[in-house]
N, C-alpha and C positions, 0 to 999 in steps of 0.2 A: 295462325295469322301473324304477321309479318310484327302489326303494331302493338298485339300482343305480348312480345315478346321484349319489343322494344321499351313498353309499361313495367314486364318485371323486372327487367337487367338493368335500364335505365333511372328505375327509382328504389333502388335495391340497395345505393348505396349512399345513403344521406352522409350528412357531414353537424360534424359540432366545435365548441367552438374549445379547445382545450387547453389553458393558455396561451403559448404563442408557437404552437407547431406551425411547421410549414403545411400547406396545403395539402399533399401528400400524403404526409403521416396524419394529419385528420382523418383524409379518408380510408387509409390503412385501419387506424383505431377504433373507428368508429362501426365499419363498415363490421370487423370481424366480431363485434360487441352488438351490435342489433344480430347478425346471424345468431350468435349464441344465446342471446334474450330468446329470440323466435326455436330455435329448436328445443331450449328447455319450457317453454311455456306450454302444457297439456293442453289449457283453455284455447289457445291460438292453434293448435297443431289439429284440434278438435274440431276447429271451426267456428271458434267463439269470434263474428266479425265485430262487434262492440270493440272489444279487447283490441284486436287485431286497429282497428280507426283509430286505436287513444294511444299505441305504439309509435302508428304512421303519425299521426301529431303532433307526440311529443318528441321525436327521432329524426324528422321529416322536414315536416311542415317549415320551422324555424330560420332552417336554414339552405332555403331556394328565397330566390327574388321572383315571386310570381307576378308580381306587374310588368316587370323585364322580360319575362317570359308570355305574357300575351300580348305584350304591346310589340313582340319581334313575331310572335304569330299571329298576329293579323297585320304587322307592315306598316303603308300607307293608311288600310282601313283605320286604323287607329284613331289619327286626326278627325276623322270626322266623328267619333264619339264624345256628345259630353261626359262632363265630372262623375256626375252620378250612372252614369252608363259605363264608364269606363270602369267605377267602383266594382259594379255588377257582374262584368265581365271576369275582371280578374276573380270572383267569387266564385262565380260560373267555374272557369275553366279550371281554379285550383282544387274546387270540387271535384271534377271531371277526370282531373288526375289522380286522385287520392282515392274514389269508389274505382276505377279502372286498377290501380295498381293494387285494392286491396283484393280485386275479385282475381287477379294474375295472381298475387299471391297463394293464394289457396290451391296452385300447381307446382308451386317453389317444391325445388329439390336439392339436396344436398350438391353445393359447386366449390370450387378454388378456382382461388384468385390469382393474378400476377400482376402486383400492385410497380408499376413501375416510377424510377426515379425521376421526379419533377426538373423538366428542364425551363429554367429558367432563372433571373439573374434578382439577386437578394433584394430590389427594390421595388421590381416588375410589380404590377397591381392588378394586372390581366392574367391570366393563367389558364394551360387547359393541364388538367390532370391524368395521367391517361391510366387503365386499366382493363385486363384481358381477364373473362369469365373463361373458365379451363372447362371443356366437356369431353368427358372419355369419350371415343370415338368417332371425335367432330371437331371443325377448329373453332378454334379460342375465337370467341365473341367481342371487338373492341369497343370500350366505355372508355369516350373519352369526355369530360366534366368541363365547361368553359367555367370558368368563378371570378368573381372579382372582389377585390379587397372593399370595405366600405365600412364608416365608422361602426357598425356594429357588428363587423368578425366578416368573414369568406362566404358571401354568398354564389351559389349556384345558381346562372340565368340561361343554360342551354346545355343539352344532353345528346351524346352523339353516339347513337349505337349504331354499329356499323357501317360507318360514315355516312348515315341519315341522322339529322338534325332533327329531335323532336317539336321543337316550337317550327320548324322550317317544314315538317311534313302536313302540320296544319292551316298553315296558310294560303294556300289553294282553296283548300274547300273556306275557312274562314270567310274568304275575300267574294268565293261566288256567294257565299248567303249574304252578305252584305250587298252588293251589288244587286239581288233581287227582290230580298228583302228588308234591304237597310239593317243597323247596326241592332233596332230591336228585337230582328228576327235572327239575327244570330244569340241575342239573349235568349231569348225561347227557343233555338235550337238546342243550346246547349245546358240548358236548364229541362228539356224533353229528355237528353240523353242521361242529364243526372237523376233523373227520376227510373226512367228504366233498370240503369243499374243498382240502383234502393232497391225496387221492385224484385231484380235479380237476386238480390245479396240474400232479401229475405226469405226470399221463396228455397234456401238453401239450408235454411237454419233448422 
């Protein structure tokens, strides 16, 4: 599955914040220091998903702008959400991303990378970082990272594998549950799918 793939390549490669690297070499450094946590960890390589949650967490989580990212996947829908729905959402959907990539995970296979050189000019605040997953017998997969400077380090607000936009492949469907069922029936959709994938992850253990 297409968005499958797009969950494990796509969130595969977090960023942190390292003093004052460029954007680039974050994700160079960072990216090849979670691979290597993850293939020495028994408990993770075993299927320990607890473990595997508190990695994506602490590696992860930090440093994506997930308000930026549901509020660009759902659009105009947006505005018509209050504060506290809007909270929800972003909980919702950063949930949605974290049990999806942890369940993609558990197919991760040993890849290289070809981390290429950031173009762009020493002040720029917008940034897209780009990066090709290298697979024997098939072409390179392009991750390319939008990020933006913000007082508290290089956040990530859209992921583009293979020139599909992951916050821009959700917003279709986003826009029709709203439209049918209003903004709280996209809560409960996607708090239905977070729960299935619970239900999934455990029934593995």
């Amino acid at each position: 599955m297409k968005t499958f793939l797009s969950f494990l390549m796509g969130l595969i490669l977090p960023l942190a914040v390292h003093g004052q690297e460029t954007p680039d070499a974050l994700v160079k450094t960072v990216t090849l220091e979670v691979i290597d946590l993850i293939a020495k960890d028994k408990d993770i390589k075993a299927g320990n998903r607890a473990k595997l949650i508190s990695l994506i967490d602490a590696k992860v989580l930090p440093h994506f702008n997930f308000q930026a990212m549901t509020q660009l996947a759902m659009g105009q829908s947006w505005n018509k959400a209050q504060p506290e729905q809007k909270k929800r959402l972003v909980e919702e959907f950063k949930t949605l991303l974290v049990r999806t990539y942890a369940s993609a995970l558990s197919a991760y296979s040993d890849q290289k990378f070809d981390f290429r050189p950031l173009r762009a000019r020493p002040n720029d605040t917008d940034v897209v970082v780009q990066v090709r997953v290298l697979q024997p017998g098939a072409q390179a997969v392009p991750i390319d990272y939008s990020m933006e400077k913000t007082p508290a380090g290089w956040k990530v607000y859209d992921v583009m594998v293979g020139g599909v936009s992951l916050v821009a492949n959700y917003r279709t469907e986003f826009n029709n549950v709203v439209r049918d069922s209003g903004v709280d029936g996209l809560i409960k959709s996607l708090d239905s799918k977070n729960r299935s994938l619970e239900a999934a992850g455990a029934a593995k253990k």
